[in-house]
Legacy VTK file of the C-alpha trace (Angstrom):
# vtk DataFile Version 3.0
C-alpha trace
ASCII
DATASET POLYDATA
POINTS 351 float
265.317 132.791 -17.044
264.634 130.910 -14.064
264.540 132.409 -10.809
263.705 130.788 -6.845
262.237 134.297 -6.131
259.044 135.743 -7.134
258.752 138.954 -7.945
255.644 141.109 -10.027
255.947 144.331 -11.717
253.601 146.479 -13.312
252.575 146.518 -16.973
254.635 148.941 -18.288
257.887 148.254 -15.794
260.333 145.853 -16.136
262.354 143.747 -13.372
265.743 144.550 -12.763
267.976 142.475 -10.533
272.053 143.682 -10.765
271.738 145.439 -13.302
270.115 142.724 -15.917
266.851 142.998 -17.100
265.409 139.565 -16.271
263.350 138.446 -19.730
261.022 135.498 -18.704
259.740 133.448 -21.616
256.144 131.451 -20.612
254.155 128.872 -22.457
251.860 131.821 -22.619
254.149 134.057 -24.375
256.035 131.797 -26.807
252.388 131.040 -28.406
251.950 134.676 -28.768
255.197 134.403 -30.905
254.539 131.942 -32.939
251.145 133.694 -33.593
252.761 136.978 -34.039
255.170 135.370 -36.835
252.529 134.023 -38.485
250.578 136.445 -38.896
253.757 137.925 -41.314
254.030 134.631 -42.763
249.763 134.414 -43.595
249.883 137.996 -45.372
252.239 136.350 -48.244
249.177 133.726 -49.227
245.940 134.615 -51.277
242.914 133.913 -49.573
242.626 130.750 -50.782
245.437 129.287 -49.566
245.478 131.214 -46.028
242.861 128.513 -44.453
244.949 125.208 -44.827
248.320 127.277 -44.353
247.261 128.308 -41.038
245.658 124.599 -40.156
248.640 123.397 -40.889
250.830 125.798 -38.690
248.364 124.741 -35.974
249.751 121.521 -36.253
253.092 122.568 -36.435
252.886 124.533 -33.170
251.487 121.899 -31.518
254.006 119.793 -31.627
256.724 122.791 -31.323
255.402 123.994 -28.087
255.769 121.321 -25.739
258.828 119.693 -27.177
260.759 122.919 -26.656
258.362 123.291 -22.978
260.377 119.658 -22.451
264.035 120.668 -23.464
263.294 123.860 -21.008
264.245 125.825 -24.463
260.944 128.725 -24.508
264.150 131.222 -23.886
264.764 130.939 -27.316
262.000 132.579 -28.440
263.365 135.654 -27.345
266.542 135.211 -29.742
266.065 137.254 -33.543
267.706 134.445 -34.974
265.389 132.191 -33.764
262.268 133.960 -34.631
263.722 134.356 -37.891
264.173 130.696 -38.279
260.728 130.061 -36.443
259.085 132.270 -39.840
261.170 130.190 -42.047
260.147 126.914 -40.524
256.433 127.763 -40.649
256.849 128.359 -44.419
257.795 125.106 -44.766
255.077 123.829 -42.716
252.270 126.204 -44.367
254.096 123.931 -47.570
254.432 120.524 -46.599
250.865 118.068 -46.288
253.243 115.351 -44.548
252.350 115.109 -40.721
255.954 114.025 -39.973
257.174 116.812 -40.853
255.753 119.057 -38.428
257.590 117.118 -35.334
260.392 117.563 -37.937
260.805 120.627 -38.327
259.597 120.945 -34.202
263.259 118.847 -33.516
265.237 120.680 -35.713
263.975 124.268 -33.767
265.875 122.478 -30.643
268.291 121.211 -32.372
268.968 124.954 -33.298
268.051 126.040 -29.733
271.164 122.971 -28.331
273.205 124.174 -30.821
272.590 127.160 -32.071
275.806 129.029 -30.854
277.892 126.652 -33.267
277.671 129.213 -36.653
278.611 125.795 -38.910
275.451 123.703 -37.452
273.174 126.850 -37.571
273.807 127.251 -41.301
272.940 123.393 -41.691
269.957 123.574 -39.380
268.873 126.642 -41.432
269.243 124.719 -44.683
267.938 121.577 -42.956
264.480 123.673 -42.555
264.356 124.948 -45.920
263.824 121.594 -47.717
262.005 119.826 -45.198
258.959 120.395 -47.691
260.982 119.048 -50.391
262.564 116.016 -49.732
261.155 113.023 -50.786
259.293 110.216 -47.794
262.273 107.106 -48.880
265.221 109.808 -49.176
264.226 111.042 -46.026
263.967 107.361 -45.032
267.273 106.322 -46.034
269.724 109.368 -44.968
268.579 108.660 -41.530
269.250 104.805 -42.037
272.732 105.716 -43.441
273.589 108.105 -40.760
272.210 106.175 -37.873
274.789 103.283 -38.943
277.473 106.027 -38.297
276.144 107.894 -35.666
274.774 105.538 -32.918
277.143 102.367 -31.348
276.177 100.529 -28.500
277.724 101.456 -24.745
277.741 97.802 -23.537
280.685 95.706 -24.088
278.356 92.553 -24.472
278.636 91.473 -28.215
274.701 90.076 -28.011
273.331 92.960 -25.953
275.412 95.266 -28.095
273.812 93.738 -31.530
270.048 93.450 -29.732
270.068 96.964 -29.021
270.993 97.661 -32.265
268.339 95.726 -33.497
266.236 97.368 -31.280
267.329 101.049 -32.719
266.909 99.840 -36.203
263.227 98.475 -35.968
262.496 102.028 -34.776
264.930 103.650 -37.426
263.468 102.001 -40.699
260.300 102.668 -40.100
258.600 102.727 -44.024
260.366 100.519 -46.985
263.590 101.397 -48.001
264.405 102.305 -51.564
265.649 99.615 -53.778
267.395 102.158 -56.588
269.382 105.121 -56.766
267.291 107.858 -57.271
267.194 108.642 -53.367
270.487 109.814 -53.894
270.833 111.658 -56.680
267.615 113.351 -54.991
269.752 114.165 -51.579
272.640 115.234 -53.962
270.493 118.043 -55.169
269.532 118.960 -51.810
272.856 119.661 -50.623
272.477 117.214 -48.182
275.102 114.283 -49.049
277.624 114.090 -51.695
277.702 111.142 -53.985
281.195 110.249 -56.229
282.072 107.212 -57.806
285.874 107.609 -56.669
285.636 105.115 -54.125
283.038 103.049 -51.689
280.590 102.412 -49.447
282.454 99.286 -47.153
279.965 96.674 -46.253
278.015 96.714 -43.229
280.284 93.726 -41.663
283.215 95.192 -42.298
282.444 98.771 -41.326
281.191 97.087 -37.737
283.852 94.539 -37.418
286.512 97.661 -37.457
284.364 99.841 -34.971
283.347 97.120 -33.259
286.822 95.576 -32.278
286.406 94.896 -29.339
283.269 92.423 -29.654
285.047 90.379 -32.260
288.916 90.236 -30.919
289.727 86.503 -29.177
290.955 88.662 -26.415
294.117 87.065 -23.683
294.425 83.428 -23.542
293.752 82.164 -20.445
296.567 81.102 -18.241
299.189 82.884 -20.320
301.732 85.072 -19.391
300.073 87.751 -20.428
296.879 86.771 -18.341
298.686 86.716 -15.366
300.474 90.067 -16.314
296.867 91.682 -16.680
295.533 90.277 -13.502
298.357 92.189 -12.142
297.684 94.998 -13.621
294.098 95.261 -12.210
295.470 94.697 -8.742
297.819 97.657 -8.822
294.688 99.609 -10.582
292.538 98.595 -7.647
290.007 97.221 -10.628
288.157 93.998 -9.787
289.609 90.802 -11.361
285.870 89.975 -12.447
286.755 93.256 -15.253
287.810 90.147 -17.041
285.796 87.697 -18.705
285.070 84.493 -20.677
284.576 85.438 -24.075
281.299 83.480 -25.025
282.612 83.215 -28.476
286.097 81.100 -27.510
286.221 80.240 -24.065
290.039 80.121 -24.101
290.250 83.618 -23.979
289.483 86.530 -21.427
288.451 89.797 -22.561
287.545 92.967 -21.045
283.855 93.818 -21.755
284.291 96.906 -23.934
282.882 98.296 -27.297
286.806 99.064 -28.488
289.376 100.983 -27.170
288.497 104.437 -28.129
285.364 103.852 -25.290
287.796 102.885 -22.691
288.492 106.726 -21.137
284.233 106.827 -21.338
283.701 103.933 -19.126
281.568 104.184 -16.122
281.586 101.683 -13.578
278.334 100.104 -11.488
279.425 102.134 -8.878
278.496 105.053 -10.326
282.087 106.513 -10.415
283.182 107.903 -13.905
286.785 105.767 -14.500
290.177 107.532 -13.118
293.309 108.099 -15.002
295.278 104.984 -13.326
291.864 102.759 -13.987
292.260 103.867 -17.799
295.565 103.119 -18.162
295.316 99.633 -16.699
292.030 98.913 -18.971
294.106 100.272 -22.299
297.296 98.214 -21.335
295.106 95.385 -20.900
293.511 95.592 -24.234
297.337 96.007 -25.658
297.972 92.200 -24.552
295.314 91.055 -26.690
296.856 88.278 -29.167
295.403 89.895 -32.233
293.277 87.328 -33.501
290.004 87.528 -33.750
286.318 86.197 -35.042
286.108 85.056 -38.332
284.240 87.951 -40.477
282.137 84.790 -41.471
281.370 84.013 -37.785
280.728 88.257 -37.321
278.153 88.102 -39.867
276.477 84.843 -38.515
275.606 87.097 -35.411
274.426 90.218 -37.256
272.051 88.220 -39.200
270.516 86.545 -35.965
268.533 89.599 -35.247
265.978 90.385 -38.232
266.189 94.258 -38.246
270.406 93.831 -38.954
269.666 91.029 -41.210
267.449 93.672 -43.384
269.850 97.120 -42.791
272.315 94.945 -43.928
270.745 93.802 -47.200
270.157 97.083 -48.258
273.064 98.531 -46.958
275.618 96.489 -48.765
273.825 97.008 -51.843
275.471 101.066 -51.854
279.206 100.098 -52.458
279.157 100.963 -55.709
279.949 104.705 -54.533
281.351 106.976 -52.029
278.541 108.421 -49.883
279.338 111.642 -47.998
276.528 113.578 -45.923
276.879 116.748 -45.492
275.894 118.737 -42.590
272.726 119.715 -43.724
272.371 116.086 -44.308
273.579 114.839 -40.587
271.560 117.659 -38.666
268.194 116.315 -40.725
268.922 112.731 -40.375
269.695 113.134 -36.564
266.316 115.193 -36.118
264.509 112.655 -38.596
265.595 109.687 -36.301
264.866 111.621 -32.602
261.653 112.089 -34.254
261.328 108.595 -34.188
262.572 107.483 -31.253
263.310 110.471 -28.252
265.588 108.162 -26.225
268.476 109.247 -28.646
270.829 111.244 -27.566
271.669 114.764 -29.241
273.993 115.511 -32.485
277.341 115.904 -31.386
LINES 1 352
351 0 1 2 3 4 5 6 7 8 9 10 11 12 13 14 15 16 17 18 19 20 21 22 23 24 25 26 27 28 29 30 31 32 33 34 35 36 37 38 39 40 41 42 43 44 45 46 47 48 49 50 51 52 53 54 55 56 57 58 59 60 61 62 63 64 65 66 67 68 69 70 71 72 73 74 75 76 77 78 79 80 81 82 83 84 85 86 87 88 89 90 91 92 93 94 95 96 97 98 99 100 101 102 103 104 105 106 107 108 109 110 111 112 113 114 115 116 117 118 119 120 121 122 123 124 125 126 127 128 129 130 131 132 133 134 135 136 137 138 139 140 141 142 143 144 145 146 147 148 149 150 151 152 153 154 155 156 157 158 159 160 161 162 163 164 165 166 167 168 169 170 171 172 173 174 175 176 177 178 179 180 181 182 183 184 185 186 187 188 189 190 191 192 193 194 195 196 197 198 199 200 201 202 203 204 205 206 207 208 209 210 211 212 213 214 215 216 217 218 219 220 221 222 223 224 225 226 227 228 229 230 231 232 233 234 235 236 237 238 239 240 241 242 243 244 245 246 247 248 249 250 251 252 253 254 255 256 257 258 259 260 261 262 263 264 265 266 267 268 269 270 271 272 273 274 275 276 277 278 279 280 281 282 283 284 285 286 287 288 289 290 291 292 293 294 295 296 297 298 299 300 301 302 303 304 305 306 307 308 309 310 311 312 313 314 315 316 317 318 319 320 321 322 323 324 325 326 327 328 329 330 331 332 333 334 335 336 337 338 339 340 341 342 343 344 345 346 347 348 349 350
């Protein structure tokens, strides 16, 4: 707990401020955890095996430490559950000779530390941990590519940004070889981390985006109709600037608004820095109602995708899984999400 005032106390005292005892958690004292748990952990290994167990913890808590010193999360080490889930995730690490897996299982401790009031994600976290030493370098590999497809959409309403930064995620995101069989998922499947039937499909990439992605691929308002007059009018009353509008750079008889899809409407934020207001929303949504309803060929959609080389290769693998119905479980989404902040921080938490 952080406090403005400083205040000291003897050994054997502790501070009391209305009535709480104030419980501060130091970089200092969150080593001497982790050491203390170890310790417990050590006793269950011969000899033999203590030496690179403990090496390998060292690793582990070197990349624990500061990552939870960053997230401001060394509070948690004062929490049972946690220090019962710290033992559990230095098992794993005394277990595992993969490097990755240390910053792993470091993101999945803040994951549980974020979220660990939710009792559904701290069973799938706890899982999560337990087969971190099991799970194979390409299943590991492709959950996070699968879920990442799901997971992460562009904010800009710019088709070409939109598809660069996903580019941009992706190069990051399939970072080894991705697996050209099956046997990454019968693999998960055993894991409990995603649930494969053959009732059903995967839908292809294209057509998975070109449904999320509505609004980059719908014509939009023709320009100088009716209905582009009625949604200039619309922005006036609104108080929105006409420029909301724009050319659409893939049919230049149209004028769109520059959003993702509808659903990210209510989620806009404008230049000004001012989060968008209830009248604002309902102007943007009855604008996107006047669209005409036609849209990009799904020919033309996949043209663009394959401009930028890291789509171009999700995309080949990706519409090779249609065969079945792909389901991840939780313990699957909380390990892919950790798996791909591992790789690139800038991500933003599991929902």
């Amino acid at each position: 707990m952080t406090d403005k005032q400083t205040q000291k106390a003897g050994d054997n005292s502790q501070l009391i401020q209305a009535g709480t005892v104030i419980v501060g958690i130091d970089e200092k004292r969150a080593r001497e955890i982790v050491d203390e748990k170890l310790n417990s952990v050590l006793k269950s290994f011969t000899a033999e095996a203590t030496e690179e167990a403990n090496k390998r913890n060292r690793l582990f808590e070197d990349s624990l430490i500061p990552r939870m010193i960053k997230e401001n999360a060394l509070s948690a080490f004062s929490d049972p559950s946690f220090q019962m889930l710290l033992i559990e995730a230095q098992k794993r690490a005394a277990s595992t000779e993969r490097k990755e897996d240390y910053d792993l299982l470091s993101e999945l401790m803040v994951h549980r530390f974020e979220k660990g009031s939710n009792r559904t994600i701290r069973a799938g976290i706890s899982r999560a941990v337990e087969i971190v030493d099991q799970i194979s370098d390409e299943a590991l590999l492709a959950i996070t590519v699968f879920h990442s497809v799901a997971q992460f959409v562009p904010v800009t309403g710019n088709m070409s940004d939109g598809l660069q930064v996903l580019d941009g995620l992706f190069s990051k995101v399939i970072y080894g070889t991705l697996p050209t069989n099956d046997s990454w998922l019968d693999h998960l499947d055993i894991l409990d981390a995603i649930r494969v039937t053959t009732f059903g499909s995967t839908k292809l990439l294209e057509d998975y985006w070109y449904e999320q992605f509505d609004g980059y691929v719908k014509n939009g308002i023709e320009e100088n109709h009716e209905k582009h007059t009625e949604a200039k009018e619309l922005l006036v009353k609104a108080r929105l600037d006409q420029n909301s509008l724009v050319k659409n750079p893939f049919n230049e008889k149209y004028v769109k608004l520059l959003v993702l899809n509808k659903r990210r409407i209510p989620k806009l934020t404008f230049v000004s820095g001012h989060s968008i207001t209830d009248d604002e929303k309902d102007a943007l949504e009855k604008i996107y109602d006047l669209y005409d309803g036609t849209s990009m060929s799904k020919e033309d959609f996949i043209k663009e995708i394959e401009k930028y080389p890291n789509l171009k290769k999700l995309r080949e693998w990706w519409n090779k899984l249609n065969k079945q119905s792909i389901q991840i479980t939780s313990v699957g989404r909380v390990l892919a999400h950790s798996n791909a902040q591992r790789v690139d921080k800038t991500l933003p938490p599991l929902d």
